[in-house]
N, C-alpha and C positions, 0 to 999 in steps of 0.2 A: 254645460248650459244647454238647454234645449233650444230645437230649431224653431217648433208650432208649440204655441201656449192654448188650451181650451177656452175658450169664453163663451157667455150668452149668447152672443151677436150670432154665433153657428147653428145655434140649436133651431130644430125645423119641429117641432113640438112633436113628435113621433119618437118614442124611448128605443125603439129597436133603431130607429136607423140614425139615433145620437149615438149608440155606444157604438154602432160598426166605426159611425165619426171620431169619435175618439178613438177606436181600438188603432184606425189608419192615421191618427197622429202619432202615437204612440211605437207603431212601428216604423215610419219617418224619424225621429224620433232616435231612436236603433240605430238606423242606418247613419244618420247624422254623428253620430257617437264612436262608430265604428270608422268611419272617415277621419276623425279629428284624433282618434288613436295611433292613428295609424295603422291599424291592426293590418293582419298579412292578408293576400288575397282573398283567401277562404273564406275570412271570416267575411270580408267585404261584400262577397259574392254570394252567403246562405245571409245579411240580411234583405241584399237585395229580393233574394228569391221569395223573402218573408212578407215585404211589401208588395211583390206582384201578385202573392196568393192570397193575400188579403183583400188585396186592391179588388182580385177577378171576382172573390167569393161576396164580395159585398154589391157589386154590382150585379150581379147574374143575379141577388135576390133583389136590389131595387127596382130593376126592367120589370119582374113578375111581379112586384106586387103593382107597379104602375099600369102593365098591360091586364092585369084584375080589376083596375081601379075605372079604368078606360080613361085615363088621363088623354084628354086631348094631342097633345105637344109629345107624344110619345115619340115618335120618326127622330124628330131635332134632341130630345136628349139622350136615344141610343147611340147618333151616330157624333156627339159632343165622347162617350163612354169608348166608341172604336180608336177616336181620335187620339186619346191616352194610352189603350191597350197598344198600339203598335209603337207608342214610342218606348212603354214597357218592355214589350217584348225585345225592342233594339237594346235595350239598356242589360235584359237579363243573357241574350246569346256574346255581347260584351264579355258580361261579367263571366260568362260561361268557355271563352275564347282558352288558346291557351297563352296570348297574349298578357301580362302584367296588364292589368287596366286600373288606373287610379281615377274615383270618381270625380267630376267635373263639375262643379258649382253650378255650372248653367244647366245641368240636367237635374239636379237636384232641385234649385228655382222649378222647374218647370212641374215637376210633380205637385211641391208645395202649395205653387201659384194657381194650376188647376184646382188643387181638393180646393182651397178657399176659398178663388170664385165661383165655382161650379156649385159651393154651399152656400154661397150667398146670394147666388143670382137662380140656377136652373132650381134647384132641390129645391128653395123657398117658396119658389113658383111651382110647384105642383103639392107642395105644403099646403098653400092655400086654397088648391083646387079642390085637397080633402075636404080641407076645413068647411068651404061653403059646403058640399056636395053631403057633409054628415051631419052638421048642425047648422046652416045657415050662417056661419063667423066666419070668421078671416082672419089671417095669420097678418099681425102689423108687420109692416117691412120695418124693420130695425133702424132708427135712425143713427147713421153714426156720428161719430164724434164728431167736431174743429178740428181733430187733430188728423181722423181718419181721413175726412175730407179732402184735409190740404195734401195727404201722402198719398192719395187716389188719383188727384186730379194735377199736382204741381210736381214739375219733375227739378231735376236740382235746381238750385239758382245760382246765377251767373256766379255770386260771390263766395260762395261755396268751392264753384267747380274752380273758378281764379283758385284760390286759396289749395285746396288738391294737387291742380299744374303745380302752382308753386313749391308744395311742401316736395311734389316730385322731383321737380326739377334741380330745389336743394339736395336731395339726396342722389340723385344722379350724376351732381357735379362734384359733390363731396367724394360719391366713389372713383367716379373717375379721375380725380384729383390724387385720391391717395395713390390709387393703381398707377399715375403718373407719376408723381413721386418716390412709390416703390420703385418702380423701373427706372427709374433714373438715378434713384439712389445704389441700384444692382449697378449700372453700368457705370458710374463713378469707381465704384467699390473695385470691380472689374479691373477698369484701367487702372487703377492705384494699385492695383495687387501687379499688373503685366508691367506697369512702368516699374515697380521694385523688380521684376524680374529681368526686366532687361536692364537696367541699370547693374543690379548686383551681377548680371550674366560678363557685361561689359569689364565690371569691375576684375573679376575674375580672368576674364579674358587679359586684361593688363598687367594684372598680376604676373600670368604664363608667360607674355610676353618680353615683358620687364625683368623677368626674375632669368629668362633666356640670357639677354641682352647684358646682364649684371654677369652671368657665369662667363660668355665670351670675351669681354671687356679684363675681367680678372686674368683669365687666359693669358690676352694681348698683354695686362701688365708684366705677366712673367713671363712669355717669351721677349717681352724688350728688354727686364733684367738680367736673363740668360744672354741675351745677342750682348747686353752693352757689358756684362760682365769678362765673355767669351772675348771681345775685342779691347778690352783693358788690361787683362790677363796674357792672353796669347798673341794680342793682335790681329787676331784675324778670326776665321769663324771656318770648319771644318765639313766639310759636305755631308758626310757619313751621317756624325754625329748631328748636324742640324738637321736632316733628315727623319733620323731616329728620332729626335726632340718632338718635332711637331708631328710625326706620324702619332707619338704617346698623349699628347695631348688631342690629339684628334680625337683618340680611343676614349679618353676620359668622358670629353664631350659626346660618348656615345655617335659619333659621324653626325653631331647638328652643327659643325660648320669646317671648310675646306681651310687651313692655315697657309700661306704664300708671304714669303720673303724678298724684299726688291731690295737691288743696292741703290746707291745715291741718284742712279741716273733712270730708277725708274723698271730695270732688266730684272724677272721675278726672277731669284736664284735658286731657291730652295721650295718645297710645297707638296700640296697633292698635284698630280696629273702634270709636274713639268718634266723634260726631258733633256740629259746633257747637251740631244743634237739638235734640241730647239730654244731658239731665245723670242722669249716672248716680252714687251712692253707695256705699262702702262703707264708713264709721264703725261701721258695725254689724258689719263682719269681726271675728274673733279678732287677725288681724294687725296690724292697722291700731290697736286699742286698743291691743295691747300696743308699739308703734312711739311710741303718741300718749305712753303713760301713763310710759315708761321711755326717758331720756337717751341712754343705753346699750345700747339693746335688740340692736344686731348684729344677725349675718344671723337671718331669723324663716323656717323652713319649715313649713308649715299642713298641714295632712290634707288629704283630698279634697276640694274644694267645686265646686259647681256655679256657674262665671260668667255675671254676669253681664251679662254683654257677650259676646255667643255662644251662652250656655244650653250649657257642654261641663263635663266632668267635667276636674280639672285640680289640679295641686301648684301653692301661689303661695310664691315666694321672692320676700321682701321685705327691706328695709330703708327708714330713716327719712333725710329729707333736712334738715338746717335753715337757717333764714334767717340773715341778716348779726348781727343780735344773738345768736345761735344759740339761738334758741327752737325749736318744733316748727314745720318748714313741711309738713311730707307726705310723704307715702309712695310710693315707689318700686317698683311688683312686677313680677317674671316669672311669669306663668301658665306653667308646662308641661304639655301635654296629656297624661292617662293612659294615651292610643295611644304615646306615643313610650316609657314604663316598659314599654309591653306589649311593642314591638318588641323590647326591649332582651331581655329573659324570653326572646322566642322565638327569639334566636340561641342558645340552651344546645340543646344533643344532646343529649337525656335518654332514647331510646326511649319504645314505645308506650304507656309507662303512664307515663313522670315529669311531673313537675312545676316550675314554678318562680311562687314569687308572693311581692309583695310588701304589708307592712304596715305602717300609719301609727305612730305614738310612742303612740295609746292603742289598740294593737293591731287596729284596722281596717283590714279587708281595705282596699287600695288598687290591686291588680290581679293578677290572678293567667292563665299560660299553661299550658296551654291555657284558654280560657274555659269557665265550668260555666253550665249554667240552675242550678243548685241553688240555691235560697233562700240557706242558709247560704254562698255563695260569692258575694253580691256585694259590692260597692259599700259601705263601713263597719261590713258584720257583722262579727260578733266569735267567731267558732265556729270552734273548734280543736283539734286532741287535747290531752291533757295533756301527752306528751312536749314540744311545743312550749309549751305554758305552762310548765314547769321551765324550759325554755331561756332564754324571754324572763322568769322572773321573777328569773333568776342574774345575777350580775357579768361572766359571759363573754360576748370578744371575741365567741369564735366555739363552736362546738359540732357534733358531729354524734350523733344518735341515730335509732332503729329505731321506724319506728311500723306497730302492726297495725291498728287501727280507727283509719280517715279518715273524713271527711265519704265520701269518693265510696268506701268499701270497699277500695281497692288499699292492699296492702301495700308500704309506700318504707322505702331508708335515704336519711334528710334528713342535709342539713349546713344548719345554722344561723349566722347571719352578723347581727351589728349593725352597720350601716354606720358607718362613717367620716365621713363628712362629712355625712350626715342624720339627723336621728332615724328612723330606720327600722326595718324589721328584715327579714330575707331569706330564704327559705326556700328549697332547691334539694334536687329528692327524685327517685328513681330506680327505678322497679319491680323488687321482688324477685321478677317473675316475670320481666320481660325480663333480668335479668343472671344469674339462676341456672334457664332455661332448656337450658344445655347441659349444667349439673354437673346437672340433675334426667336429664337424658338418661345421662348416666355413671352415675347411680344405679341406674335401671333394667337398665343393661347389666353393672353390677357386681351387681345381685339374682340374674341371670340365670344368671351365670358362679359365684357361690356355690352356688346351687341345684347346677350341675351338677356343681360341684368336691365338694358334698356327698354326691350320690347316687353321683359316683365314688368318692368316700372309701370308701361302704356298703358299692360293688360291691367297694372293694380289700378289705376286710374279709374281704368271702365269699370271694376268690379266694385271700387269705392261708391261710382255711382251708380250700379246695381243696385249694392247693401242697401245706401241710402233713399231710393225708391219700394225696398222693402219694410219700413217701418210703420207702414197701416198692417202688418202682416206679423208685427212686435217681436220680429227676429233681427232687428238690424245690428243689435249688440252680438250676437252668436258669430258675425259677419265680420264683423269687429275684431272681432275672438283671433278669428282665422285670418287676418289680412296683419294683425299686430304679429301670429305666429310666422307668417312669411318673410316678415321687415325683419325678428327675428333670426330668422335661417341666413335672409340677405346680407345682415350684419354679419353672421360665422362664416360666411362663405366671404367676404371682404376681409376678414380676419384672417382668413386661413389662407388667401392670398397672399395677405401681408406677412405671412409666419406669424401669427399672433395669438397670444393662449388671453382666455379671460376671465377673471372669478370674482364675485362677489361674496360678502362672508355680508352676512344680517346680526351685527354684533348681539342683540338682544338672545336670539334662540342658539346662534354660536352655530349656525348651519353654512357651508359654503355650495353656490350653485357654480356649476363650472360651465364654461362656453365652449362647443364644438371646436375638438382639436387640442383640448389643454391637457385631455386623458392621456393621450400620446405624449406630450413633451412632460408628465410627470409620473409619466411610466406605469398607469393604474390602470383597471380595467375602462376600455372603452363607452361600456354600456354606461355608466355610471356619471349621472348627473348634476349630483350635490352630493355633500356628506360632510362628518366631522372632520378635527383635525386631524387625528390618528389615520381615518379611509386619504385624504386627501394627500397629504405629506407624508404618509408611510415612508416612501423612498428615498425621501430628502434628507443629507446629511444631517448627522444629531446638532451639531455647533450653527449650523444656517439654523434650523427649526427653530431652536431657541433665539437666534437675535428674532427672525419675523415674529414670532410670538411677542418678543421685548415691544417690539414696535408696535405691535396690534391692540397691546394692552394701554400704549399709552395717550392714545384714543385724544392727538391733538388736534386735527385736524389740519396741518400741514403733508407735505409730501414729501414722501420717503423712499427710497430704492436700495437693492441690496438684490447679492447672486447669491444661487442656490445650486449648489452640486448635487446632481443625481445619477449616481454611476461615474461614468465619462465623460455626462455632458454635464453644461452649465445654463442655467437660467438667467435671466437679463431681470428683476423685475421692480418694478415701478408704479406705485400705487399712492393714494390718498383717504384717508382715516376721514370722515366726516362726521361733525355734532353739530348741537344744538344746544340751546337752555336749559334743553329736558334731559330727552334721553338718545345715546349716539343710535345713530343710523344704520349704517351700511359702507365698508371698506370698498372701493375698486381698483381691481390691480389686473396689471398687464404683465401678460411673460413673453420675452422674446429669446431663443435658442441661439445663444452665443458662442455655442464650440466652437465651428470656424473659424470664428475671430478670433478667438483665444490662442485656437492652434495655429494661424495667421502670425498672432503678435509673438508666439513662441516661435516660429521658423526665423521670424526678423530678427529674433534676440539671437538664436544661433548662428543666422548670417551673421552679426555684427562681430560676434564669437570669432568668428572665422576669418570675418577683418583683419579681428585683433592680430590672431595669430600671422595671420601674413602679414599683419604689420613689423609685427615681432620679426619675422626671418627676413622682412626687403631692411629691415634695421641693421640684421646682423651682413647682412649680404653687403653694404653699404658701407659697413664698419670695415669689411673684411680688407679691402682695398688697403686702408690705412693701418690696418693691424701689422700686414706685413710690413709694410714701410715702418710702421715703429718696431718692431723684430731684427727687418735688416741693419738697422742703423747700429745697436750695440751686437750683433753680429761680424760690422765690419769690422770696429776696431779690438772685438778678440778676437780673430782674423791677424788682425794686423801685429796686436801684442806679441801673439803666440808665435809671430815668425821672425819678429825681434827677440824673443827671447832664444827660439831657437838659435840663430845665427850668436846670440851671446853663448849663449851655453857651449857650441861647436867650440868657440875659440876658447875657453877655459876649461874644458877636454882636453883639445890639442897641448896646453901649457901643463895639465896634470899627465899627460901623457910622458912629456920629455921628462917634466921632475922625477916620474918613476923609471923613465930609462936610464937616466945620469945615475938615479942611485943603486940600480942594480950593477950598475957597470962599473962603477967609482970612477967613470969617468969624471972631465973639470963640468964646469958651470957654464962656458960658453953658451951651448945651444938652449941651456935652460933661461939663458939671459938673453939672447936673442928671441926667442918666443914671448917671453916676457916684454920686452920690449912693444913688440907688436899685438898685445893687449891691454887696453884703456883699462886698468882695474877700477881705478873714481868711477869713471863715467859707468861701467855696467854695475857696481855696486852702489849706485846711486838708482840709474832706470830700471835691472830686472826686479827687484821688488815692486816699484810702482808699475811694473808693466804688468807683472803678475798678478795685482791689486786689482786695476783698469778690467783684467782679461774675469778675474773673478767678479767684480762686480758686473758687468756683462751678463756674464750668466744668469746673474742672480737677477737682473733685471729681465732678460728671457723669459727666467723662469716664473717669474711673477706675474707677467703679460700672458704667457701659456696658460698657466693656474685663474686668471682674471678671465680669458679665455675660457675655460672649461667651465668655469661657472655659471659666466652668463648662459652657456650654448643648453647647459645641459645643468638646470637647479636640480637641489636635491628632492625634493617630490612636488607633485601637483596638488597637495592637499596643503591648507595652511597649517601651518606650524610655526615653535617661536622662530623668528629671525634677526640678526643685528643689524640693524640699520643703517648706522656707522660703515659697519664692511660690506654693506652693499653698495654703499653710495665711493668706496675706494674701489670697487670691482671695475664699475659704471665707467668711474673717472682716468681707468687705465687703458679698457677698451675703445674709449671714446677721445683716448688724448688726440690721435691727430686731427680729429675735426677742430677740438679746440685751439690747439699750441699754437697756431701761427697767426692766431686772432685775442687769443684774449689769454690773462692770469686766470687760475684757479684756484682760490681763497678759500679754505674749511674752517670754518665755528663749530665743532662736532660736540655736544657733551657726552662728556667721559663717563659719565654716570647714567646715560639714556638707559631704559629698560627695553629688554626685547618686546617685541608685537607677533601676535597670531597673524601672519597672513600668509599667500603663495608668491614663492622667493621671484619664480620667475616673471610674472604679472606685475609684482615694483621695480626690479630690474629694466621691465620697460618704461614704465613710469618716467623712472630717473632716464631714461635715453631719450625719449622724447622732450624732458624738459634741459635736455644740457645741451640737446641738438640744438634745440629752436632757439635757446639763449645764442649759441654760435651763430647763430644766421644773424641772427637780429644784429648780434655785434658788426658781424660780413658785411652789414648792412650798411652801417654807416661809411665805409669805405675810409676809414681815419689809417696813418701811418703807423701809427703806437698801438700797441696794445688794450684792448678791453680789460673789464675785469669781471668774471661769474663771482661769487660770491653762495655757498653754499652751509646751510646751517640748519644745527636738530637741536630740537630741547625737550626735556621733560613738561608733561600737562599735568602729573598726577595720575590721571585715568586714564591717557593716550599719550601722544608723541604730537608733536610737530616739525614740519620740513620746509623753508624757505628755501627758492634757487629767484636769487634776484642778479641780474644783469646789465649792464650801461649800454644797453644797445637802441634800437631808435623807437623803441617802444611801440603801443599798441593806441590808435585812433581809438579814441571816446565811440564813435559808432560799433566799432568792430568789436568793442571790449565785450557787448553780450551777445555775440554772435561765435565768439572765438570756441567753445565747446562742442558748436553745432557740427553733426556729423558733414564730411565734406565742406565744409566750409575753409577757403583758406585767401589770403591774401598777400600769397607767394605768385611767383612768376610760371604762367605754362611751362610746368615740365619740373622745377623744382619741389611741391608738394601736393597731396594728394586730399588735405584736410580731413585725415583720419586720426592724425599721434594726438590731438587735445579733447578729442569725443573720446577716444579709447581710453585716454589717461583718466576723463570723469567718469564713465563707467565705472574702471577697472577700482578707483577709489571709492566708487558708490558702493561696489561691491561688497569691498572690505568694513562698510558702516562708516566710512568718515567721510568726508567735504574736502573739496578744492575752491580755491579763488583767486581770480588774477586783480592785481593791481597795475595803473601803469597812468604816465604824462607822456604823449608822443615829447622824443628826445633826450625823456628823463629813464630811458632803459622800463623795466618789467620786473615784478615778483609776482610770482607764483607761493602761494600759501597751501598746505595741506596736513589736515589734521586726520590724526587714526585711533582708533582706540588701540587700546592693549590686547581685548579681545573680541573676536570678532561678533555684532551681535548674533542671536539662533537663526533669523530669518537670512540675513546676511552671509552669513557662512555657509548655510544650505545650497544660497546663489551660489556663491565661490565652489563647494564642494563638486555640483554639479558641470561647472565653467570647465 
């Protein structure tokens, strides 16, 4: 579009010095064209220099023929001609600079603005002066228009300019709204990604913790069955050899914790660091009382105390040992040094302001990383913010909240954790200046970019009301042009804040125009502004291309979304197909760059992965306790068999012995009847078969708890394959008897006919533990004298299997019931569960392609339903493959 249109109204009736008039619009003109191109400097710069050559050459011949003419008014319109020239001149050593100079709408106005009036006021007037001075006539002053008039003389009106403010103002608050929203949607996104960090960091940290805590505990178990075996056996217990016991076990436990042996009264006997010529006590421990004073005390974990034996800061895990009439004989501890909790702390990545510390069950500090001199931060104080006293004084497992006032001043978002397996409690915290350091850097840079978009807003304002006062000049559209291309640029620059890609497709010509920044997110060349489908989508996966096309075609005019893989990354996008009566319009569609997230939601699913897995080993760790107690139990009595047998067998030796010396000898039969005499024949040919029987079933039983053992620990691959179902759920039932046996029957409905399933052995292996556990608890629950009853059953579907584990335990609350799947979620007691085995167990069957679902009436017990196919589906098994 041009900037000067020619008309009548200009012509001065002199043919030479109309066409210089037009020749100087026309290269205005040029210049206007070269500006709205964009063109590069150069070009910018030789039109300028085209308009100043023209501008001078036409003036230098107007002055000459005025000063021929003897035009009166000479003086006043050469020095109207200098008045231009130097601002020329400013304009061309500009454009001549080595400065970038982009031309300025208000220097261009002014050129325009001159040549116009300066034709329609000075030049018209010396027009006329020809006129009369050659033929007596006069040049009519042009009357202008109504329209030109009111653009001459009225400058905006108020309702106009209202209306402008206002559309500004809309746009101003609209971006700064979204820019608000962006940013606030970053620092949401932020915290949710740091709170999963610290949470999963905590989680982790408990795991280490717990999984410590489970190995020394095991320990304590078998050094009490060694002491109480040692003093059932022998009577008494051996220096040397107790010595050697718990130095091996020390070794085992790699030196993470100091073993010490007390007798009844409290005097360590045995240990690291004691010495025959020293006798050391501690009856005056908390531990050791409460060991002395309680039957059943189980495992005891203490606060912090300072040993004594070493003079170290240290956690003592204990238990009590007793003698052969099972009275109290002594106490049993692990010292752990507070160095090995610290180390544990200072594997978390928290940057330069986190935290991580730990505290004892009456909330004393027990050690905290990094270390503080602070008074309040050492050793048993008890000084904390309030958010963390809500925490520790709730029912929750776990927790995370925001705290501003610390002891040390830095602001953290903490995740809060009661351990599992100690009385503890965990704190893991993370500087809200180290993780919103980059989004405080984006704030700055988005104040900066408002500022400017605002003061541009102002400057579109005044230049709206410039254009508008140019249309007696019938360039106000050109103006238009240019202030619609800005709002333009200001929308892609709002876009590209927001990461936002934008295209239009004009369904009729099947042309797409792309918005600043969408060339980058679909990998084409940058220059490139619209094009077909082939220029635009080239990169885009062949199966995406086709659905967006699917969609494009079917031109309903509803909204539609779908991703687009290009490479590594992924597209977000989100568009709406518009029609009419006639003929469709125009599609708009938005892309937003989703990798991130993607690779976000993919870290969360292998944290969970990870869960799993430690869910699976704090399972077996858990089991392990009770495995040996069902080991030891037919252990004793072949044990026992075998030394009754022996003592039978001796004395029927002894009697085969004399039968063959009477008979070598021909001696009588007395000593062979005396010997005889003093052998019960009934009696041992009645018990050594049954004892032999007992001794062999033993084994066999051993051996099938080892064998049930090796399974679960160690399945045969990690890929799914067929497996029976049936002998997994007896593996399960073996390893896991002693949680169940002293709570409840265990009832099998197995069909005999079930067909195997694709799946990975060891991922239902956990399955069924987490659901035979939870059935055990739930029974534990009710606290009844009798026994419960599990109830477990499979049956054929045709195309999959189903699995029922229903239980008469005290069942599941109506609220809880759709909450019970949710990760962490549990409505056990601090420190009995971690609300991870009923999210793992949905997962782990989401995996496989089949469904889980609970039923239950609080007091009417629980089942658990779950269905699998036979094989796994492609997309399903892919998960699993990968798992």
């Amino acid at each position: 579009m041009a900037l000067l249109h020619w008309a009548p109204q200009y012509s001065v009736q002199i043919p030479e010095i109309d066409a210089e008039h037009q020749a100087l619009f026309g290269v205005l003109n040029d210049l206007w064209a070269a500006t709205e191109r964009g063109s590069d400097k150069q070009a910018t710069a030789d039109a300028i220099h085209r308009v100043s050559e023209t501008m001078r050459d036409h003036l230098r011949h107007e002055e000459s023929l005025l000063e021929e003419w003897g035009y009166p008014r000479f003086g006043e319109h050469v020095l109207e001609h200098q008045k231009l020239l130097l601002e020329l001149d400013a304009l061309v050593a500009s454009a001549d600079s080595n400065d970038k100079h982009e031309l300025e709408i208000g220097e261009l106005d002014f050129i325009s603005n001159w040549l116009c009036s300066h034709i329609e006021n000075s030049d018209k007037d010396y027009a006329r002066f020809i006129a009369r001075k050659e033929g007596g006539g006069e040049i009519a002053k042009s009357s202008p228009s109504w329209r030109q008039r009111i653009a001459a003389s009225v400058t905006l009106s108020r309702s106009v300019m209202a209306a402008l403010i206002l559309i500004t103002m809309a746009v101003d608050i609209t971006v700064v709204g979204l820019l608000s929203y962006g940013l606030n949607a970053t620092r949401n996104l932020q915290e949710r990604e740091i709170r999963a960090t610290v949470e999963s960091t905590a989680l982790l940290l408990d795991h280490n913790i717990s999984e410590s805590v489970s190995k020394i505990d095991l320990t304590l178990h078998e050094i009490e069955d060694w002491l109480e075996h040692e003093l059932r056996v022998k009577g008494r217990i051996e220096d040397r050899e107790a010595k050697m016991f718990l130095d091996k076990r020390k070794s085992w436990l790699s030196g993470l914790a100091n073993f010490r042996v007390t007798d009844e009264h409290g005097t360590i006997l045995y240990g690291s660091g004691t010495l025959p010529s020293e006798s050391t006590s501690i009856s005056d421990r908390d531990h050791f009382i409460v060991h002395r004073e309680n039957s059943r005390s189980g495992l005891f974990v203490s606060n912090p105390i300072l040993t004594r034996i070493g003079h170290e800061w240290g956690i003592s895990l204990s238990r009590r040992y007793n003698s052969q009439d099972g009275s109290f004989a002594g106490v049993i501890s692990a010292t752990v040094n507070i160095d090995y909790f610290n180390s544990l702390l200072s594997a978390a990545r928290l940057g330069a302001n986190g935290v991580a510390l730990l505290r004892d069950g009456d909330t004393g500090m027990i050690t905290r990383y990094p270390a503080s001199s602070s008074p309040s931060q050492q050793i048993g104080t008890k000084v904390f913010s309030d958010e963390l006293a809500q925490a520790i004084a709730s029912s929750d497992q776990a927790r995370s909240f925001h705290t501003q006032r610390t002891g040390d001043g830095v602001e953290r978002l903490n995740a809060y954790r009661r351990l599992s397996a100690a009385p503890f409690h965990l704190v893991v915290g993370m500087g809200t200046e180290d993780y919103l350091a980059q989004w405080r850097s984006d704030v700055t840079k988005a104040v900066v970019i408002v500022s400017a978009f605002l003061l541009l807003s102002v400057g579109s304002v005044w230049l709206l009301w410039r254009l508008f006062g140019l249309t007696k000049k019938a360039n106000n559209s050109a103006q238009l042009v240019r202030e619609i291309a800005r709002s333009k640029q200001q929308l892609s620059e709002a876009h590209r804040i927001a990461r936002l890609g934008f295209i239009e497709l004009n369904l009729i010509t099947g042309v797409y125009l792309l918005g600043e920044g969408t060339q980058d997110m679909l990998g084409i060349d940058p220059a490139r502004k619209s094009g077909s489908e082939e220029d635009v989508f080239f990169n885009v996966a062949s199966d995406d291309r086709v659905r967006l096309m699917d969609l494009l075609s079917r031109r309903s005019g509803s909204c539609f979304e779908l991703e687009l893989r290009i490479g590594v990354r992924t597209l977000h996008v989100l568009g709406e197909v518009s029609s009419d009566s006639a003929a469709p319009a125009m599609v708009v569609m938005t892309l937003q760059d989703i990798t991130d997230r993607i690779i976000a939601e993919q870290e969360r699913a292998a944290m969970i992965e990870r869960i799993a897995e430690s869910d699976r080993m704090e399972a077996l760790g858990t089991l392990a306790g009770g495995i040996a107690h069902e080991i030891n139990t037919p252990t004793q009595y072949v044990s026992d068999n075998i030394a009754f047998m022996s003592d039978g067998i001796s004395s029927l030796l002894d009697l085969a012995e004399s039968v063959k010396a009477a008979k070598s000898t021909e001696a009588d039969l007395v000593t062979v009847t005396k010997n005889l005499d003093g052998v019960d024949l009934d009696f041992l040919k009645a018990e050594l078969p049954a004892a032999a029987a007992q001794a062999q079933d033993g084994t066999l039983r051993i051996a099938k708890i080892v064998q049930a053992i090796k399974e679960f620990s160690y399945p045969s691959s990690k890929l799914p394959h067929p497996i029976d179902l049936n002998h997994l759920i007896d593996v399960v039932a073996t390893v896991t008897r002693n949680q169940w046996k002293y709570v409840a029957e265990l009832e099998f409905d197995l069909d005999p006919d079930l067909p195997k399933i694709s799946a990975i052995e060891g991922e239902i292996n956990q399955v069924l533990v987490n659901l035979l556990v939870n059935a055990t608890h739930a029974i534990a629950e009710l606290g009844s004298s009798s026994l419960g009853r599990i109830k477990v059953k499979t049956q054929s579907l045709g195309d999959g299997v189903e699995l029922t584990v229903r239980d008469s335990g005290v069942g599941i609350e109506p609220e809880n019931l759709k909450q019970i799947f949710e990760l962490f979620f549990t409505t056990k007691a601090p420190g009995q569960g971690t609300g991870q085995g009923l999210a793992i167990t949905k997962a782990i069957i989401h995996r496989h392609g089949g469904q889980i679902t609970a039923e239950s009436e609080p007091g009417s017990g629980a089942c658990f339903r779950i269905r699998l196919p036979i094989e796994i589906p492609a997309a399903s098994s892919e998960d699993a493959s990968l798992s």
